[in-house]
N, C-alpha and C positions, 0 to 999 in steps of 0.2 A: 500564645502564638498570635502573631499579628495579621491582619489580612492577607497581604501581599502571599505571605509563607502560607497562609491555607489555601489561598488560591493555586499557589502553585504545586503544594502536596497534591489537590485535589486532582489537577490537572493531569501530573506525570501518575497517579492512580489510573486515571480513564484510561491514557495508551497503555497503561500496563494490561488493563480488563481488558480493553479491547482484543489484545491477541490474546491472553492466555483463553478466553473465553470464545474468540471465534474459532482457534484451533484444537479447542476439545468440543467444540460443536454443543458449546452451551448458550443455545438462540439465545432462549429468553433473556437472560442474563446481558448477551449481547446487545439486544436491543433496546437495553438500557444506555449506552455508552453515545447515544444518537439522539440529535433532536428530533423531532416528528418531520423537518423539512432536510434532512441529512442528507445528503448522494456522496456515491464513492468512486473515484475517477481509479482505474486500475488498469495493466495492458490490457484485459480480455473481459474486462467490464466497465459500464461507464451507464451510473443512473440512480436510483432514489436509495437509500439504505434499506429499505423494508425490500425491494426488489434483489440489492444486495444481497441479504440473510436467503431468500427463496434460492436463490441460485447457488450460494454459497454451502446451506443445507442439503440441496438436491445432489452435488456434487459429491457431499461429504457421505451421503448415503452411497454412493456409485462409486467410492472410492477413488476418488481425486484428492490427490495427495499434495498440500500448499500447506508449510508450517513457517513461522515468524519468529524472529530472534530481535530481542530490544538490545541498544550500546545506549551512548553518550543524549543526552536531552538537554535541551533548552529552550524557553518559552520567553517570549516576548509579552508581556500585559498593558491593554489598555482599557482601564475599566471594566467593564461587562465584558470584552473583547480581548482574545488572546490570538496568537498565530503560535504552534508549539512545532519545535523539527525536533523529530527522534531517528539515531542512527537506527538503523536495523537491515537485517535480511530475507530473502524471502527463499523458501527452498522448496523445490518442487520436484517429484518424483513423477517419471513416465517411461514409457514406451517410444522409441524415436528412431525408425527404422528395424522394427524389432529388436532393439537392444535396451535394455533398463538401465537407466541413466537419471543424473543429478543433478539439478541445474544449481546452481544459490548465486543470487541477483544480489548485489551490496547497496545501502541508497539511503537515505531518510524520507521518514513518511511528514511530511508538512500539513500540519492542519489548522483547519480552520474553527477556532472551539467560540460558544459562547454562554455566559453564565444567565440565565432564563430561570427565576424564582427558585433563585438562590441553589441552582447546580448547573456543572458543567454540561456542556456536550457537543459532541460534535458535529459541526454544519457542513463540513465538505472537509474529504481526506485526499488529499494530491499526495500521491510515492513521486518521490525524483529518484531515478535509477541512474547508479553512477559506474558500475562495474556487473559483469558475470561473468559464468565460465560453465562450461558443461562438461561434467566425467561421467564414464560409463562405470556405475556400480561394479559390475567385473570388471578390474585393471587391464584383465587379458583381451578382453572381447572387444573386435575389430568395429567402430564408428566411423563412417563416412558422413559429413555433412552435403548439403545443396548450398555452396559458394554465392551462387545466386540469391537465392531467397536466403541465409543468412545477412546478407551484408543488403536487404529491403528496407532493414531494420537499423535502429539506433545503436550504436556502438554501446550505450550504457545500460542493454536490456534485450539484445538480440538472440542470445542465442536460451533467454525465458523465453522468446516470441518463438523461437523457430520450435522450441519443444508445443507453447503452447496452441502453435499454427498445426501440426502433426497431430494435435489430437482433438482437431475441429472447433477451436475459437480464431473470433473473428478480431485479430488483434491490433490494436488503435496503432499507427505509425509513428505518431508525432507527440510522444511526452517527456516533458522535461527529464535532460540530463543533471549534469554536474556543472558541463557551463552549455552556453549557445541562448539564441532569442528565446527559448521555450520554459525555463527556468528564471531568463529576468523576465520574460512578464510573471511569472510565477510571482517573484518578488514583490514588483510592483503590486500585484493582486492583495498580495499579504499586507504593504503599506496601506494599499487603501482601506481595507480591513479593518487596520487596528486605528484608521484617522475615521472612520463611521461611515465609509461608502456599502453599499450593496453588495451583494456578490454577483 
């Protein structure tokens, strides 16, 4: 097997580990998948991966309900430096106006990986959210949303926010869609990435 192909085995391994590992709430394991300098930009979080895992733990104990589905993958490589985008969703169970309900966000997670004494990992995970939609687990059971504070938010992740606003996070307004300025600079970020700029 030639480089290229193990690098990029290696890589679509990591976002595999990555969820199946965050969503059985296998820290350690998880905190494998991260540089030691890693942050995770997400709607209801945004800061270091180890602070990531604390909160993400804390939740999982408390029962907060966020599970991850991988699709379609592609990696870009530039030597030590990769940018990788995985289709995926994100699915979140809650309470939202006392009704239990579903959200699942559709999107790719874009990341920013790099290979550091000879393994991957990742430096920074940006989600571009491109679609959601929220059902109330009972078909029958009557949902009202708030018009207003739905439509605060981005069309490509508004009504993850509106659930995740309803059970007290503080959710970022402004992260890249599908298109619009927030996404190309996204791009742009990724280019310079894989030409050797900073993040």
């Amino acid at each position: 097997m030639d480089q290229e192909t193990q690098d990029r085995l290696a890589i679509r391994t990591l976002v595999e580990n990555w969820v199946v590992w965050r969503d059985a709430g296998d820290w350690e394991r998880f905190r494998t998948v991260w540089h030691d300098d890693g942050r995770m930009m997400a709607t209801w979080f945004q800061g270091t991966a180890d602070e990531f895992i604390a909160v993400s733990k804390s939740g999982f104990e408390k029962g907060v309900s966020i599970l991850h589905f991988l699709g379609g993958h592609s990696a870009d490589l530039a030597g030590n430096r990769s940018i990788a985008q995985t289709k995926m969703t994100i699915s979140q169970r809650a309470l939202v106006h006392d009704v239990p309900v579903d959200v699942v966000c559709t999107g790719r997670f874009y990341d920013f990986l790099e290979k550091r004494d000879g393994s991957w990992g990742v430096v920074l995970r940006q989600p571009i959210y491109e679609k959601d939609r929220m059902d109330a687990v009972d078909p029958a059971a009557k949902l009202s949303l708030d018009k207003a504070l739905l439509e605060r938010f981005p069309e490509g992740y508004r009504h993850l926010a509106y659930l995740q606003t309803q059970i007290g996070f503080k959710v970022k307004p402004d992260m890249p869609g599908l298109k619009g300025p927030e996404v190309q600079a996204l791009y742009a970020r990724g280019n310079g990435w894989l030409a050797g700029k900073p993040l």
